[in-house]
N, CA, C and O of each residue as an XYZ file, in Angstrom:
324
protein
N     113.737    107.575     88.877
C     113.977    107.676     90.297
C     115.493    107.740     90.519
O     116.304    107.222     89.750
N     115.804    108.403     91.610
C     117.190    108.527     91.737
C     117.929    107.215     92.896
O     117.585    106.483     93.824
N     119.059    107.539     92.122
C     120.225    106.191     93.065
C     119.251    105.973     94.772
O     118.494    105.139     95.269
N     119.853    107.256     95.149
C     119.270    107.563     96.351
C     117.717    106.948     96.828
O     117.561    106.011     97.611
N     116.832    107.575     96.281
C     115.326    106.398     96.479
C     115.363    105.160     96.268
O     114.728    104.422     97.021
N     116.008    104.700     95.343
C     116.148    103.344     95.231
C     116.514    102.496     96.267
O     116.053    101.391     96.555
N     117.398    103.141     96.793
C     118.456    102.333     98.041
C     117.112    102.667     99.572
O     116.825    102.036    100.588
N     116.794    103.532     99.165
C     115.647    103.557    100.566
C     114.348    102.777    100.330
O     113.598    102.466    101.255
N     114.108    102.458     98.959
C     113.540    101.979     98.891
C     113.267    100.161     99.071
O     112.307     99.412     99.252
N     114.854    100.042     98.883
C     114.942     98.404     99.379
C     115.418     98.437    100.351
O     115.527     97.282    100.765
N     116.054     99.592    101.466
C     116.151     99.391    102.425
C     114.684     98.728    103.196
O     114.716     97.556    103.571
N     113.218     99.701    103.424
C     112.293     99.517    103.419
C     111.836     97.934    103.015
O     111.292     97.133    103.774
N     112.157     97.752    101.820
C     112.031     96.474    101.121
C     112.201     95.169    101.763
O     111.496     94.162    101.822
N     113.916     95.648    102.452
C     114.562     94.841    103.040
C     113.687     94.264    104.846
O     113.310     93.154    105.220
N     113.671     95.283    105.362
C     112.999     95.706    106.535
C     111.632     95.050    106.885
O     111.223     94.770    108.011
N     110.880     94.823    105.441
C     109.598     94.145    106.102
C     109.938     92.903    105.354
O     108.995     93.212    104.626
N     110.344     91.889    104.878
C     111.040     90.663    104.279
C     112.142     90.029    105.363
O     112.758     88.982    105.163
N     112.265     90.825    106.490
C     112.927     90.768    107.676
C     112.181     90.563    108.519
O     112.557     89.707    109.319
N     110.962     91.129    108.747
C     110.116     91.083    109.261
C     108.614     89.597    108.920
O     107.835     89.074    109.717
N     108.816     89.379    107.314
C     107.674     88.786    107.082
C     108.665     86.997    107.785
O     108.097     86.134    108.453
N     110.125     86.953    107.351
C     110.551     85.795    107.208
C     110.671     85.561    108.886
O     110.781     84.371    109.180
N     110.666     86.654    110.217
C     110.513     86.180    111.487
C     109.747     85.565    111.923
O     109.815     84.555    112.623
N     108.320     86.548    111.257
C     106.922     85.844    111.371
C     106.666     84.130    110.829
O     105.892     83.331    111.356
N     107.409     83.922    109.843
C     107.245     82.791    109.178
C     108.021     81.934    110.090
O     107.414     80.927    110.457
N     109.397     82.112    110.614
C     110.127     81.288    111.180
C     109.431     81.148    112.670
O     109.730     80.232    113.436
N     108.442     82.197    112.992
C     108.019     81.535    114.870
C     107.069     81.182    114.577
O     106.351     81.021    115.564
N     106.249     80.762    112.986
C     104.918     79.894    112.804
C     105.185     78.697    111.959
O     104.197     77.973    111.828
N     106.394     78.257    111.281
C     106.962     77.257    110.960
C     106.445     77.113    109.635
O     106.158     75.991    109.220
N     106.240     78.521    108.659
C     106.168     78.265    107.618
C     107.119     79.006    106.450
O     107.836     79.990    106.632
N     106.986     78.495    105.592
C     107.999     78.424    104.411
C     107.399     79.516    103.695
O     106.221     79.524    103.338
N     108.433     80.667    103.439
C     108.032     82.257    102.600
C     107.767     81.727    101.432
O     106.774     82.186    100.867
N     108.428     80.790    100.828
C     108.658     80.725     99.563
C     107.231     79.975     99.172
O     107.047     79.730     97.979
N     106.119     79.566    100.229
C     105.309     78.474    100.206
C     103.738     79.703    100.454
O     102.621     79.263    100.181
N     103.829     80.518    100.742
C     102.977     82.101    100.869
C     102.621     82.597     99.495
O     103.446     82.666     98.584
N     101.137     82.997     99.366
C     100.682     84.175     98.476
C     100.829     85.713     99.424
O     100.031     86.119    100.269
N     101.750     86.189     99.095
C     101.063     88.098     98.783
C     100.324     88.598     99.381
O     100.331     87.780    100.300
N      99.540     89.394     99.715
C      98.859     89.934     99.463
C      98.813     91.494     99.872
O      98.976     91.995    100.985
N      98.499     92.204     98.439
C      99.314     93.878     98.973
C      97.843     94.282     99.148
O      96.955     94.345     98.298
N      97.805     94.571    100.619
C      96.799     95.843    101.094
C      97.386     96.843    101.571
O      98.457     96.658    102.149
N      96.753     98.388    101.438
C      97.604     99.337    102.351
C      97.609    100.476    101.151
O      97.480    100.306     99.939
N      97.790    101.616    101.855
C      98.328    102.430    100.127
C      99.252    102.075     99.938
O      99.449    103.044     99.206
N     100.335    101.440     99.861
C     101.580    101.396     99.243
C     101.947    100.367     98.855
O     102.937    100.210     98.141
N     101.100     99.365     99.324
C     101.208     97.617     99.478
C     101.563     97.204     97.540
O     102.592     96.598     97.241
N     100.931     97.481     96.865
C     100.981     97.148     96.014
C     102.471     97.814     95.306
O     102.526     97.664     94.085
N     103.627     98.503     95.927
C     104.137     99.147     95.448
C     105.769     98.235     95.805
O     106.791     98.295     95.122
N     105.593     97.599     96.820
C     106.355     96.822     97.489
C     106.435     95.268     97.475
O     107.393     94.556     97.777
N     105.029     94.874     96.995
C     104.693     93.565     96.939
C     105.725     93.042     96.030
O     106.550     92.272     96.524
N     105.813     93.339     94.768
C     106.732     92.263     94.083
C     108.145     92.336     94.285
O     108.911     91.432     93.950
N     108.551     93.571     94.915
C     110.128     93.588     95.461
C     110.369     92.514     96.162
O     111.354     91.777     96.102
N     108.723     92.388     97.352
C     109.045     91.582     98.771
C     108.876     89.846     98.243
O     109.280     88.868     98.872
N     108.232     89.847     97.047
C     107.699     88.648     96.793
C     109.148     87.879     96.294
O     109.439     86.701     96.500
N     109.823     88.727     95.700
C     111.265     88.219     95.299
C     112.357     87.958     96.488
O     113.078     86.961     96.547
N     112.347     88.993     97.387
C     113.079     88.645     98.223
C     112.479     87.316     99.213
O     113.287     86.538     99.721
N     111.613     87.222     99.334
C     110.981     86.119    100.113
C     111.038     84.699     99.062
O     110.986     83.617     99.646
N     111.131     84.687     97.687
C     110.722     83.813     97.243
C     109.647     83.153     97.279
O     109.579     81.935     97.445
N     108.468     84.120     97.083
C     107.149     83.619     97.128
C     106.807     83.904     95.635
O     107.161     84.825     94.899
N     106.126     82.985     95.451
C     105.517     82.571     93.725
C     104.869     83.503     93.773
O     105.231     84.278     92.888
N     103.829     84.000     94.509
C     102.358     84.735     93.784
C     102.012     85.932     94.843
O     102.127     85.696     96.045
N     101.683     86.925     94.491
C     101.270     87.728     94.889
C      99.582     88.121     94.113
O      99.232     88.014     92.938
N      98.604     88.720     95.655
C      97.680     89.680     95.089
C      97.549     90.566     95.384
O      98.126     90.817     96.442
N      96.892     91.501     94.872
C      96.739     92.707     94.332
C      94.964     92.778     94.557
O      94.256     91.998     93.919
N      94.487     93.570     95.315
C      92.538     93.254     95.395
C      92.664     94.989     94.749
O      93.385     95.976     94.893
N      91.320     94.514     93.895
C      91.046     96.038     93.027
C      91.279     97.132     94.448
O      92.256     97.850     94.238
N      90.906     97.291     95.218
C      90.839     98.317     96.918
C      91.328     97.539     97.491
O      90.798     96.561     98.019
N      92.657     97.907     97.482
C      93.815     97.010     98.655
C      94.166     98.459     99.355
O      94.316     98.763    100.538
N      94.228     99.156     98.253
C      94.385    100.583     99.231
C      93.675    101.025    100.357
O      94.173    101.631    101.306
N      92.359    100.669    100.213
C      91.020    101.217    101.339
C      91.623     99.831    102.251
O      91.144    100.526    103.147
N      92.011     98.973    102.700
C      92.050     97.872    103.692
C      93.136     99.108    104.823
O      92.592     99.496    105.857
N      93.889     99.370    104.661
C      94.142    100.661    105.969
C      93.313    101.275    106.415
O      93.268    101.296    107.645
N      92.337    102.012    105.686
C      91.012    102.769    106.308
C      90.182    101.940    106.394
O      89.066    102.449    106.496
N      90.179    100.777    106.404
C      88.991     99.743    106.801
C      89.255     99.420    108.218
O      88.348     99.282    109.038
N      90.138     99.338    108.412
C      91.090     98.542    109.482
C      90.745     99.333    110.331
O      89.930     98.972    111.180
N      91.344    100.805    110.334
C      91.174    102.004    111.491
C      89.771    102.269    111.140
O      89.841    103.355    111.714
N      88.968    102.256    110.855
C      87.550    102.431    111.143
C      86.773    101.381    112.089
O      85.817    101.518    112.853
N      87.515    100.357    111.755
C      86.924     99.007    112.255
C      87.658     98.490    113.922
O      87.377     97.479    114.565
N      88.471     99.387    114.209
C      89.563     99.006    115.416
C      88.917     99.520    116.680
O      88.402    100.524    116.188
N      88.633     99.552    117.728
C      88.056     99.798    119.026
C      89.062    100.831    118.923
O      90.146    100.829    118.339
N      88.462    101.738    119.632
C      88.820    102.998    119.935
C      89.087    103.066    120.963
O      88.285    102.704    121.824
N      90.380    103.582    121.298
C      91.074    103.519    123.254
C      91.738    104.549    123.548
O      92.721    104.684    122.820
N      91.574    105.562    124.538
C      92.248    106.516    124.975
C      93.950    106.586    125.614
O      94.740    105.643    125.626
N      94.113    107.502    125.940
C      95.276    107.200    126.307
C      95.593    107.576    127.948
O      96.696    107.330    128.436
């Protein structure tokens, strides 16, 4: 992979570890005290970057973490606009 992806890639990295540690700080829990868990197509691709930056011990990985996005939007009420 080149310089270039790399750096977008922890930008990204950076971005939801920004995001997971807000969530943690307006529910009063400790990142470093969290399992993981990569659903999504890509989830598993990001998980141990994010697991480091968060300082979380453990991450999972579900055999179809990928299908939990198309589970989700299949499963979501449907609303017009």
């Amino acid at each position: 992979m080149t310089l270039a992806a790399w750096a977008i890639h922890d930008i990204v990295d950076e971005n939801m570890a920004r995001a997971a540690r807000l969530h943690c700080l307006e529910h009063g829990i400790d990142p470093a005290n969290v399992s993981l868990v990569a659903t999504g197509g890509a989830g598993p691709v990001h998980a141990t970057w994010l697991m480091n930056k968060l300082g979380a011990q453990k991450v999972i990985c579900p055999p179809s973490g990928g299908v939990a996005s198309a589970l989700g939007l299949l499963l979501a009420r449907a609303r017009s606009r």
